[in-house]
PyMOL CGO cylinders between C-alpha atoms (Angstrom):
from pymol import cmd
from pymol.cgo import CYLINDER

trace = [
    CYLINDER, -49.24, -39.27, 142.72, -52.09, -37.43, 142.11, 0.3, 1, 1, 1, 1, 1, 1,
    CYLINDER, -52.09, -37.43, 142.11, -53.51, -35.13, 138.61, 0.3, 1, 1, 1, 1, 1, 1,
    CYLINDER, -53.51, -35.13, 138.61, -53.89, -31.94, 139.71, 0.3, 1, 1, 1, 1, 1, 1,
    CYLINDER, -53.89, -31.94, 139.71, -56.29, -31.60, 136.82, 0.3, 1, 1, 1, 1, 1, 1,
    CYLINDER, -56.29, -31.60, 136.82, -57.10, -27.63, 136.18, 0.3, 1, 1, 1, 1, 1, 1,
    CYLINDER, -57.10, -27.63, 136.18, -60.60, -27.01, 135.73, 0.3, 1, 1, 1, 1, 1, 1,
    CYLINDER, -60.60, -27.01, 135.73, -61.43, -26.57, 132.37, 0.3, 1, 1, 1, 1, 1, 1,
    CYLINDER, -61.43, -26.57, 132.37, -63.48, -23.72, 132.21, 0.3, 1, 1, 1, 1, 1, 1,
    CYLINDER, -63.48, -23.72, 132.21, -61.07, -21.75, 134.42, 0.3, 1, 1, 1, 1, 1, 1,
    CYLINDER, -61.07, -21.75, 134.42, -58.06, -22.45, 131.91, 0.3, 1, 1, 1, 1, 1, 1,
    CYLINDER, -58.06, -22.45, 131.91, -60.20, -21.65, 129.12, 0.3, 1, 1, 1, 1, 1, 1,
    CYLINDER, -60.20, -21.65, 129.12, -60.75, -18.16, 130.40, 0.3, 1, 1, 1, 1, 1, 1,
    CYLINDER, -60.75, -18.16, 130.40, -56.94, -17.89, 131.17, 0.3, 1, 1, 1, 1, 1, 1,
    CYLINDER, -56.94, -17.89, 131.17, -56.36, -18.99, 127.16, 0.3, 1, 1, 1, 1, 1, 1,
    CYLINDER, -56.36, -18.99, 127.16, -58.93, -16.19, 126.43, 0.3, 1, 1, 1, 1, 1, 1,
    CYLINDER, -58.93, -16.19, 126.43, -57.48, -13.44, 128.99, 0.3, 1, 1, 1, 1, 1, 1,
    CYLINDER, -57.48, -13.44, 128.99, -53.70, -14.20, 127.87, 0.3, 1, 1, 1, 1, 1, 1,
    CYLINDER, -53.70, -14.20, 127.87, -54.23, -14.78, 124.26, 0.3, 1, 1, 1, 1, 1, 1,
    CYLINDER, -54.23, -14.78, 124.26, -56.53, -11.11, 124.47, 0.3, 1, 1, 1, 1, 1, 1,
    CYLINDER, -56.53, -11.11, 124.47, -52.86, -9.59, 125.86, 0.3, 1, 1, 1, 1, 1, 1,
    CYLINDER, -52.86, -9.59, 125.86, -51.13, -10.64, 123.41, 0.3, 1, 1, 1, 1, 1, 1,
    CYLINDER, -51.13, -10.64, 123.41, -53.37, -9.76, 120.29, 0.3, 1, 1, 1, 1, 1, 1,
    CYLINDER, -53.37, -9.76, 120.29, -53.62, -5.77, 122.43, 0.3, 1, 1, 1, 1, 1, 1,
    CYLINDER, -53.62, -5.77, 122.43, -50.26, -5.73, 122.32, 0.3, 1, 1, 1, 1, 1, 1,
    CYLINDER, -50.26, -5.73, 122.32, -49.47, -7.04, 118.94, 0.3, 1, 1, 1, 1, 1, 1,
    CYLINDER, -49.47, -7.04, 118.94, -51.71, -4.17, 117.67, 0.3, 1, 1, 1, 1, 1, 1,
    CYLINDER, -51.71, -4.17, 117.67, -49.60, -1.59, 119.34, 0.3, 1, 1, 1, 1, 1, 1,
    CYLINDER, -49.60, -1.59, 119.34, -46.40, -2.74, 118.59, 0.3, 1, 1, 1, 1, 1, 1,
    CYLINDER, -46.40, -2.74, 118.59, -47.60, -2.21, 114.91, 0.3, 1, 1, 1, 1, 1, 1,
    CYLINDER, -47.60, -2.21, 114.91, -47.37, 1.31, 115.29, 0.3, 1, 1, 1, 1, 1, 1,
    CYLINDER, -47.37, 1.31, 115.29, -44.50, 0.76, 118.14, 0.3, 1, 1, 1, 1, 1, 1,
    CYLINDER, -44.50, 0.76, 118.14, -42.02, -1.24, 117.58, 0.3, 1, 1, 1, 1, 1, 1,
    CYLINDER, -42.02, -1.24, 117.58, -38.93, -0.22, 119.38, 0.3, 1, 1, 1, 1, 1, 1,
    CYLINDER, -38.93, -0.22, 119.38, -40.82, -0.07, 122.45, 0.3, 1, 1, 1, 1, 1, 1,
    CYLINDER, -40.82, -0.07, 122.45, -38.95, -2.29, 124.71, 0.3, 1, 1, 1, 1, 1, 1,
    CYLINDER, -38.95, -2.29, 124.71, -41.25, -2.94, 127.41, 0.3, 1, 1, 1, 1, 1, 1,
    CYLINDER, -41.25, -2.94, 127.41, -44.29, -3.81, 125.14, 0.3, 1, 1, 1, 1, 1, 1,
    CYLINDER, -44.29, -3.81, 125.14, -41.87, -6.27, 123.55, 0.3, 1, 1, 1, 1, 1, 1,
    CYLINDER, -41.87, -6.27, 123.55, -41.22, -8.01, 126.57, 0.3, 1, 1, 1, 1, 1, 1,
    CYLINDER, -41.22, -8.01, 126.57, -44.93, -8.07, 127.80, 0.3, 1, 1, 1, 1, 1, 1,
    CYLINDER, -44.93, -8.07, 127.80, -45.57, -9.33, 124.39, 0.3, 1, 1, 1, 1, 1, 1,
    CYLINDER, -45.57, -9.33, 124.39, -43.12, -12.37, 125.31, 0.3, 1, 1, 1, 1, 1, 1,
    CYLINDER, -43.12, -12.37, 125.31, -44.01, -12.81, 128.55, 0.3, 1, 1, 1, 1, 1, 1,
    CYLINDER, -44.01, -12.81, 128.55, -47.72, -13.16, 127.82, 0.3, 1, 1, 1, 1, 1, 1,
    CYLINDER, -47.72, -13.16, 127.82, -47.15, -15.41, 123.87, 0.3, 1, 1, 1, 1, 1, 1,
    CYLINDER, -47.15, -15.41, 123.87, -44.96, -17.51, 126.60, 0.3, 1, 1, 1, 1, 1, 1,
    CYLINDER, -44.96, -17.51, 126.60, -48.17, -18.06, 129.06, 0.3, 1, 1, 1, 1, 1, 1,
    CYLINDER, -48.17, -18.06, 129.06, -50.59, -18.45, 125.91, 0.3, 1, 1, 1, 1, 1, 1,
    CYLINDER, -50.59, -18.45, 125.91, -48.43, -21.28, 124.66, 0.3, 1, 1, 1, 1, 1, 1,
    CYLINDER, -48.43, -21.28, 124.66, -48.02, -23.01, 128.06, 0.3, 1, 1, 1, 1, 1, 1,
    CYLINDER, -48.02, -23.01, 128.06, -52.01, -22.68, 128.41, 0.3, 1, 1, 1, 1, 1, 1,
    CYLINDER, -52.01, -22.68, 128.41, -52.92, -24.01, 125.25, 0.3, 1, 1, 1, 1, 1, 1,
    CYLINDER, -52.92, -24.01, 125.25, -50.35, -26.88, 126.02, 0.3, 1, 1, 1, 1, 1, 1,
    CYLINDER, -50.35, -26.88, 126.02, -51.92, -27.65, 129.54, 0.3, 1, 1, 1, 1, 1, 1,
    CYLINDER, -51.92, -27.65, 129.54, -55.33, -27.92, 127.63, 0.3, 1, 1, 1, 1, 1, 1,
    CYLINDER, -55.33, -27.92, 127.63, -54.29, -30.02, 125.54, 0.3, 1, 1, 1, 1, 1, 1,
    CYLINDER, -54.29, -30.02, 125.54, -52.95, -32.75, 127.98, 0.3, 1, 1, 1, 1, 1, 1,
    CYLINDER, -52.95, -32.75, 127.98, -55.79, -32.60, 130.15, 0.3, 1, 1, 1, 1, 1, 1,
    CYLINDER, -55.79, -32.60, 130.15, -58.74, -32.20, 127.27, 0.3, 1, 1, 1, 1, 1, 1,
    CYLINDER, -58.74, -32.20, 127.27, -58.50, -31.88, 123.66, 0.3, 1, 1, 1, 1, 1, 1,
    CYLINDER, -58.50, -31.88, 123.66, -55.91, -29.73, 121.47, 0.3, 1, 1, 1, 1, 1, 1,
    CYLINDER, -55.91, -29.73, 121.47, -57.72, -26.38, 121.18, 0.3, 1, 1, 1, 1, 1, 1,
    CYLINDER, -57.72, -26.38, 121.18, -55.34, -25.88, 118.47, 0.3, 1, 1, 1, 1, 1, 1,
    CYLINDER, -55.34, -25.88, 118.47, -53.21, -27.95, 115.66, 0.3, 1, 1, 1, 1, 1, 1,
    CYLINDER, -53.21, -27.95, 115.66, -49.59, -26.94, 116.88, 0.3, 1, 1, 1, 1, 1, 1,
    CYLINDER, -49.59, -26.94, 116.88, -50.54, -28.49, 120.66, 0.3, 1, 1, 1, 1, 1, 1,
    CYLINDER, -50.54, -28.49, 120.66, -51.53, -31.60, 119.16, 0.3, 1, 1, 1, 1, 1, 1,
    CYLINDER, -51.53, -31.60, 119.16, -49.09, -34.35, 120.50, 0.3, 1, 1, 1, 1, 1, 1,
    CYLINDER, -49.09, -34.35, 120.50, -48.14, -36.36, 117.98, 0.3, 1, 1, 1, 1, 1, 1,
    CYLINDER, -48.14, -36.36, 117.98, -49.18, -36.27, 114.18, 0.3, 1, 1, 1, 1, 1, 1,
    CYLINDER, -49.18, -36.27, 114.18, -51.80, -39.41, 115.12, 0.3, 1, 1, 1, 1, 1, 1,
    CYLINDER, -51.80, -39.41, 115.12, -53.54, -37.06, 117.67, 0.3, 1, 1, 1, 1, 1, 1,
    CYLINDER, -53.54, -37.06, 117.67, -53.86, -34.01, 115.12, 0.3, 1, 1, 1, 1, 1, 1,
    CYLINDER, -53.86, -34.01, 115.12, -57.18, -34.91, 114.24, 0.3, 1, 1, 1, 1, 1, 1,
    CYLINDER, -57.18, -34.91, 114.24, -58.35, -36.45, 117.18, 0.3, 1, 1, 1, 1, 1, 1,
    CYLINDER, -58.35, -36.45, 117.18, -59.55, -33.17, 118.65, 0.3, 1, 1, 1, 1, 1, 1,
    CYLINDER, -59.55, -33.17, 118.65, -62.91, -33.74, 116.27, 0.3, 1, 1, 1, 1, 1, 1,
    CYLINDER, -62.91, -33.74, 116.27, -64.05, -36.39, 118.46, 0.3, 1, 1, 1, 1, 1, 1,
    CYLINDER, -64.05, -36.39, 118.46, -63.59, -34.04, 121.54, 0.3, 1, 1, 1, 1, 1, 1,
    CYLINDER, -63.59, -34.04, 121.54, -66.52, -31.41, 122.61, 0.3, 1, 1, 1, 1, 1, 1,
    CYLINDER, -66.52, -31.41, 122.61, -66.02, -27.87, 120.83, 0.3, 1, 1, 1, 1, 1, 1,
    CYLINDER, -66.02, -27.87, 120.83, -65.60, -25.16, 122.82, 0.3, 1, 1, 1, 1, 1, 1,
    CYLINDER, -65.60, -25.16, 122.82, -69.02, -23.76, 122.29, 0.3, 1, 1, 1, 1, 1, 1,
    CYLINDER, -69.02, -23.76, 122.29, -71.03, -27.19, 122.36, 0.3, 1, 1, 1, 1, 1, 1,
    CYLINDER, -71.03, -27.19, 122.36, -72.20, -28.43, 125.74, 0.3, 1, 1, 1, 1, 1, 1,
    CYLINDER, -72.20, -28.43, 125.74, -69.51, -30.06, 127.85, 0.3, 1, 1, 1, 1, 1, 1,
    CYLINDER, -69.51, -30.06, 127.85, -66.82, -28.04, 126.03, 0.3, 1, 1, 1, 1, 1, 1,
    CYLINDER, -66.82, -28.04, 126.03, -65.70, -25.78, 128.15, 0.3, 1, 1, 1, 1, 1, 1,
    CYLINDER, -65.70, -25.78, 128.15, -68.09, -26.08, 131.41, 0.3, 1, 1, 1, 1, 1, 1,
]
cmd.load_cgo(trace, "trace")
């Protein structure tokens, strides 16, 4: 069986497109609560953010604590490349 390993830039950009959506929408639901259909995009998209974030983490490092694995791998993600360092995110 093979890993169909995503590349990591490419699902870094999805965490930054998605997790964009949902902070836009967040905003406007301040001032709009009620409003159905942004409540449902804001699901919809906090849904793909948190299955993103997840699929990072299995393939390369938690970009987060809450997608950690287990409590021994919530610090591991210091010995991993940062984001912004070379080999993060390429």
């Amino acid at each position: 069986m093979s890993d169909n390993k995503p590349c990591r830039a490419e699902l870094f950009e999805w965490i930054n497109v998605v997790s964009f959506a949902v902070d836009d929408v967040k905003l406007y639901l301040d001032t709009h609560p009620h409003d159905c259909d942004a409540l449902e995009y804001f699901e919809e998209f906090k849904k793909q953010r948190v299955q993103a974030l997840k699929e990072y983490a299995k393939y390369y490092s938690p970009l987060t604590l809450d997608t950690a694995c287990t409590p021994a791998e919530r610090w591991a993600w210091i010995d991993s490349p940062w984001p912004w360092q070379e080999g993060g995110c390429q």
